[in-house]
C-alpha positions in Angstrom: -14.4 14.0 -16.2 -18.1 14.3 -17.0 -20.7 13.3 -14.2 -21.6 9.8 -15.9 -18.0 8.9 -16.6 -17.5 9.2 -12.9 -20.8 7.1 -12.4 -19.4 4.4 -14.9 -15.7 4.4 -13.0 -17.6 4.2 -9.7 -20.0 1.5 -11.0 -17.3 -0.7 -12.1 -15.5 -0.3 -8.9 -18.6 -0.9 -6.8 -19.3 -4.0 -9.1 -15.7 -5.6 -8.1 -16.4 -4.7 -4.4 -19.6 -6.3 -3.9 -18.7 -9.4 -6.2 -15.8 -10.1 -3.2 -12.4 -11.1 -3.6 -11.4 -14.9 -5.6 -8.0 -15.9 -5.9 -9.2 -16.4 -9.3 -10.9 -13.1 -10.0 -7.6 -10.9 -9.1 -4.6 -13.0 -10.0 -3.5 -12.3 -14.1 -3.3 -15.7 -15.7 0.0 -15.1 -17.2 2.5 -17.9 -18.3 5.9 -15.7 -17.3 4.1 -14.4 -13.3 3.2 -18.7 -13.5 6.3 -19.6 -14.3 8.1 -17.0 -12.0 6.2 -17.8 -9.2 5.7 -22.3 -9.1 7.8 -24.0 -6.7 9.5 -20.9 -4.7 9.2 -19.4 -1.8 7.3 -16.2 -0.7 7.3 -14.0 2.3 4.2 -11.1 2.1 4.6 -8.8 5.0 1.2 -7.6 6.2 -1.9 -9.4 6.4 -4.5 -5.9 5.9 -6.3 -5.5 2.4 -3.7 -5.7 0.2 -1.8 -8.3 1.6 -4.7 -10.7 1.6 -5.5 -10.0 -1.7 -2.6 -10.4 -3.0 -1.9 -13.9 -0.9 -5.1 -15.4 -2.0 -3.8 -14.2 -6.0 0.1 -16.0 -5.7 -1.2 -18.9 -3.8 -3.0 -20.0 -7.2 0.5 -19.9 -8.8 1.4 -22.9 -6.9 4.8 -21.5 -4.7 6.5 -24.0 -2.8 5.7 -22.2 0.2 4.0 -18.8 0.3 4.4 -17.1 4.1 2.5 -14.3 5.5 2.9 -12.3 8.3 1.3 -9.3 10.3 1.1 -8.5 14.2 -2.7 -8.9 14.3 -4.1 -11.8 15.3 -7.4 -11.2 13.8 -6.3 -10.0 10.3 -4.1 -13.1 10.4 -7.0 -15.2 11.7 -9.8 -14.1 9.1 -7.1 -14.5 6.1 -6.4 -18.0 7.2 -10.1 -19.0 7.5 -10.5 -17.4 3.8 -9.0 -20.9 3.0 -10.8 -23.5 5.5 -12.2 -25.1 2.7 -8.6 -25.5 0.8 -6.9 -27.3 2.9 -3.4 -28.8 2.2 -2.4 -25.6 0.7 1.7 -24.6 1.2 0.5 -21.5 3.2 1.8 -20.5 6.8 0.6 -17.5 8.8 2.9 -16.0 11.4 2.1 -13.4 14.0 5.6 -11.1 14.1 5.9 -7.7 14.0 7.7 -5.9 11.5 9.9 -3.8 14.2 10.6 -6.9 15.5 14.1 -7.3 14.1 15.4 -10.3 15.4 12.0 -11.9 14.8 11.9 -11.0 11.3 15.7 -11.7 10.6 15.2 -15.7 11.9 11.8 -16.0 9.8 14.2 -14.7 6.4 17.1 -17.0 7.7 14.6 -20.3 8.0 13.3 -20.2 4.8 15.3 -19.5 1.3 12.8 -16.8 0.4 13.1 -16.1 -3.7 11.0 -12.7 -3.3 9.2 -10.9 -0.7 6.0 -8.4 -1.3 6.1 -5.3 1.1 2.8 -4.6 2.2 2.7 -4.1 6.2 2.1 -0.3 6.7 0.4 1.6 9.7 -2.0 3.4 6.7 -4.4 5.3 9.3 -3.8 9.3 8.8 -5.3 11.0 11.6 -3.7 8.7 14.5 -0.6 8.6 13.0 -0.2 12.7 13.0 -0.3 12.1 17.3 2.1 9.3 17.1 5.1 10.2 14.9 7.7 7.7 16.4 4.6 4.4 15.8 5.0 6.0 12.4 8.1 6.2 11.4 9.5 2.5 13.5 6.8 0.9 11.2 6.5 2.6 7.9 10.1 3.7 7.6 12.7 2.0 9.6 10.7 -1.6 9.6 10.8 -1.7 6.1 14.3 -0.3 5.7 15.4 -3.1 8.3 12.8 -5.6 6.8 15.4 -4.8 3.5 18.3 -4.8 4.6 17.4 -8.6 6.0 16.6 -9.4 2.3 19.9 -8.4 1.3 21.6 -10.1 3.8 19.8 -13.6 3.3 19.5 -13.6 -1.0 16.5 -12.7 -1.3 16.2 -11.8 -4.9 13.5 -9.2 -5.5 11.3 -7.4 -3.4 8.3 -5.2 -4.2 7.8 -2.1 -2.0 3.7 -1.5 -2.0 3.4 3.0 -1.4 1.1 5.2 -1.4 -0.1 8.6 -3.4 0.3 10.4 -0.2 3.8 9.8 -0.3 3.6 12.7 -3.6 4.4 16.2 -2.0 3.7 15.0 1.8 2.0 17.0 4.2 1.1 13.9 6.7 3.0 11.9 8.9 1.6 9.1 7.1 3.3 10.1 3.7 6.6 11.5 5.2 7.0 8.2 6.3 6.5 6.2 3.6 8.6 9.0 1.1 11.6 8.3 3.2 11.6 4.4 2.8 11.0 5.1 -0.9 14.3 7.3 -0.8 16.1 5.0 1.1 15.0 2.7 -1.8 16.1 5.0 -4.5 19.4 5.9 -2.8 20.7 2.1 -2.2 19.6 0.4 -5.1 22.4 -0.3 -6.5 24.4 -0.9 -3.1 22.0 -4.5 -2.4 24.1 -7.1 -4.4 21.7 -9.6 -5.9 18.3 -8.1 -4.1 16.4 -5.6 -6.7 13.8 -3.7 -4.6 10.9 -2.1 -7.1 8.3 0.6 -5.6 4.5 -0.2 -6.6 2.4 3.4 -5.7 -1.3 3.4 -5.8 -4.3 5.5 -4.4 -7.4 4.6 -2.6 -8.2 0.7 -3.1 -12.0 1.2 -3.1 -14.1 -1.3 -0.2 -10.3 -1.6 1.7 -10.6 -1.6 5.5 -10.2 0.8 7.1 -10.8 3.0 3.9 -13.5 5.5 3.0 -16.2 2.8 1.1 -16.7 0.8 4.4 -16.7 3.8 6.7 -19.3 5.8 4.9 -21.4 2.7 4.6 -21.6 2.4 8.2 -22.1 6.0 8.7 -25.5 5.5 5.7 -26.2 2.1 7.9 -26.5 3.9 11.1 -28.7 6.5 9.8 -26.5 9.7 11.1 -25.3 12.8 9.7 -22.5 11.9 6.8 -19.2 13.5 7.2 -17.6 15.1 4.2 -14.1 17.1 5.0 -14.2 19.2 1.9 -16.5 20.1 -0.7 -13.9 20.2 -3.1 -12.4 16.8 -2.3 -11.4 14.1 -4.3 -9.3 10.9 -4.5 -7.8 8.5 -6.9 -9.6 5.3 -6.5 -8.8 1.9 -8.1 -9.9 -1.5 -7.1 -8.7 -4.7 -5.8 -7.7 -6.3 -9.0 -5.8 -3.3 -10.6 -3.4 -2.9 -7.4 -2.9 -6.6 -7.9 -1.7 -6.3 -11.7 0.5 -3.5 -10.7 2.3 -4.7 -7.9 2.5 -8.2 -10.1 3.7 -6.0 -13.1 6.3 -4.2 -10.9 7.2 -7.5 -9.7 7.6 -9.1 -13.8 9.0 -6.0 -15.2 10.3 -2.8 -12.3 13.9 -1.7 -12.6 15.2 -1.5 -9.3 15.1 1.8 -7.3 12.3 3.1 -9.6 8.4 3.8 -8.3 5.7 2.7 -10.8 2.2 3.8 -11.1 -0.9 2.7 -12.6 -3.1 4.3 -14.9 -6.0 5.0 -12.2 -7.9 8.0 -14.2 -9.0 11.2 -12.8 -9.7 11.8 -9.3 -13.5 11.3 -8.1 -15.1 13.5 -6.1 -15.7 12.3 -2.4 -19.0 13.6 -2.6 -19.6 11.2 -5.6 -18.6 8.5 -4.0 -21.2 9.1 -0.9 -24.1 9.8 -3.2 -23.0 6.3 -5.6 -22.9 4.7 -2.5 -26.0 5.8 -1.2 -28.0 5.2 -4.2 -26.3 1.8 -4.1 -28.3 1.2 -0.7 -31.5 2.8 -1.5 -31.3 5.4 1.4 -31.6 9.0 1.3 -29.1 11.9 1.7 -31.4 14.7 2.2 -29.7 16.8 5.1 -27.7 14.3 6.0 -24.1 15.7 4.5 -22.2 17.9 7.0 -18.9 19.5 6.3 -16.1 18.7 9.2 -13.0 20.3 7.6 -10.1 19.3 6.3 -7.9 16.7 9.3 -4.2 17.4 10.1 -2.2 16.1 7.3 -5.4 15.8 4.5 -5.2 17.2 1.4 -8.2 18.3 -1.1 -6.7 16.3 -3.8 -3.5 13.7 -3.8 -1.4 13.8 -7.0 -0.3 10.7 -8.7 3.5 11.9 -9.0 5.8 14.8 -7.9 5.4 18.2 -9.7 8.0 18.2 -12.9 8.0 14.4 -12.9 8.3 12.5 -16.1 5.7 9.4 -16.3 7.6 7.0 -18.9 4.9 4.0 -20.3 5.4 0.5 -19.5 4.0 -2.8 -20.9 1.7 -0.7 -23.4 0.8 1.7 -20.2 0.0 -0.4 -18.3 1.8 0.9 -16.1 3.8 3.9 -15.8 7.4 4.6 -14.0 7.9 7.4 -12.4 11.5 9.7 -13.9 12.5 12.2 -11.0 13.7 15.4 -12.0 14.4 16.3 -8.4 14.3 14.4 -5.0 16.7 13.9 -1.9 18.7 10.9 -1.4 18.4 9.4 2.0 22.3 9.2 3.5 23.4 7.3 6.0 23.7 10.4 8.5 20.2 10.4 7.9 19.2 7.5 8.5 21.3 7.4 12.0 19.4 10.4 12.7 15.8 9.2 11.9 17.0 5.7 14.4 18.1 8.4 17.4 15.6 10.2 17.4 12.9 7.5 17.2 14.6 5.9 20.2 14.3 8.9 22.1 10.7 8.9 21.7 10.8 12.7 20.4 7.6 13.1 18.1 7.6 16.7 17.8 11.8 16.6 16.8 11.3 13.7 14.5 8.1 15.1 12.7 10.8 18.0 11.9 13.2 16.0 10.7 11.4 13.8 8.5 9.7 17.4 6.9 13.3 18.6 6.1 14.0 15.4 4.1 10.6 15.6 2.3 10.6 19.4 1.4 
């Protein structure tokens, strides 16, 4: 991609950042998502970025009742005050973890839930690399478990929300997030009535937590600006686009099957800190310093495993994902990621969950 085609990509994601984050703005006005969505009952899991923007998006298609949960009080907290001035709406926020079993199996069993969006995730790389077990309770067996609780209670479809570094995983991060999607494509035809579809995106650019807001603060504070690579780059899409694909995946996704947007070529990192600090009228002169590579970074993600087939949807808008080769997740396995989790064994379970990702 030419340098002013990444200037143009990065100006319209910039433009959609700063703009902030309407119900209206993200949510496609589309008569089958309306007519899909009006008077039933929602569960999102996960009150971060994505969850919230996709909340305030299917609250404006009028659900019955549209329930969102997370285990942090303050993501829960400024999501709820998002709508102060809408009051009445059929919303309810609930502060449950999703390794909570019990807790999560008695929110499914009060409400007839119709679908339930996936989005709850521990998404940060670097801690997660120390803390293998926090990983894998969370990112693998919560939302196996968090699944299996569909199943049991008729929930009808589900949309599993993954990530690029799930392709070829050399993180903790993506190892656990590959095996859920396994687990996914292995029992997808063993869940009765509940279809589970995989939505996989990259960065969502101005997320929290992601690298927009953290090298603003670093060009705020007036310090040196980290860069790990000088080769680095990352597939970046905003707000509104991983909206319409978890929303087409929802409409359109074949059970078992991962989809993928069309999110262009990778940008540069160092683009994005230069856009960003022309953006905010400050300098860069000296102020770029290479740290390296962290455990479990890449240079560049990929959008889909080597020798994958990318099949068009919906006039490619989307794309599904055809595997030539992967490793279904057996039950053995599965016992085996549960016993060693309990034991608390990081270095043991990092080594299994490699094996099943290699």
């Amino acid at each position: 991609m030419q340098d002013h085609h990444f200037r143009d990509r990065l100006d319209q994601l910039h433009t959609i950042y700063k703009q902030g984050l309407g119900a209206d703005y993200l949510c496609p006005q589309e008569d089958d998502l309306s007519e899909a969505i009006v008077n039933t009952n929602i569960l999102v899991s996960g009150a971060g970025s994505i969850g919230s923007f996709l909340v305030r998006c299917l609250i404006g298609l009028k659900p019955k009742r549209l329930v969102v949960f997370d285990n942090d009080p303050k993501q829960l907290d400024a999501l709820q005050e998002s709508f102060a001035t809408k009051p009445g709406l059929p919303i309810e926020f609930v502060n449950l973890d999703l390794n909570d079993g019990t807790g999560v199996e008695r929110l499914l069993a009060r409400k007839d839930f119709k679908y339930v969006f996936h989005t709850a995730a521990l998404k940060h790389l670097p801690p997660l690399e120390e803390d293998v077990v926090a990983a894998v309770r969370t990112n693998t067996l919560g939302s196996i478990h968090l699944f299996q609780a569909c199943e049991r209670h008729g929930v009808e479809r589900c949309v599993y929300v993954s990530t690029d570094k799930a392709v070829s995983p050399i993180s903790v991060l993506g190892r656990t997030k590959l095996v859920a999607e396994n687990w996914i494509r292995s029992n997808a035809s063993k869940l009765g009535d509940t279809k589970i579809v995989i939505a996989r995106f990259g960065n969502v650019y101005g997320s929290a937590g992601s690298l927009v807001p953290y090298v603003e603060n670093q060009l705020d504070e007036g310090g040196m600006i980290n860069l790990t690579h000088p080769s680095a780059d990352r597939f970046f899409i905003s707000p509104v686009e991983s909206i319409q694909l978890i929303l087409s995946c929802f409409k359109q996704g074949e059970p078992g099957r991962t989809y993928i947007c069309d999110m262009g070529d990778p940008i540069p990192v160092i683009r994005v800190i230069q856009h960003l600090a022309e953006a905010m009228n400050l300098s860069l002169d000296n102020r770029i310093t290479t740290i390296g590579l962290r455990k479990g970074e890449k240079v560049s993600e990929q959008i889909a495993e080597k020798g994958s087939l990318l099949r068009p949807v919906d006039n490619a808008s989307m794309y599904s994902v055809d595997y030539q080769n992967w490793s279904p997740l057996t039950d053995q396995n599965l016992y085996e990621i549960e016993r060693l989790a309990n034991l608390g064994n990081d270095t043991e379970l990092n080594q299994f969950i490699t094996a099943l990702t290699s």
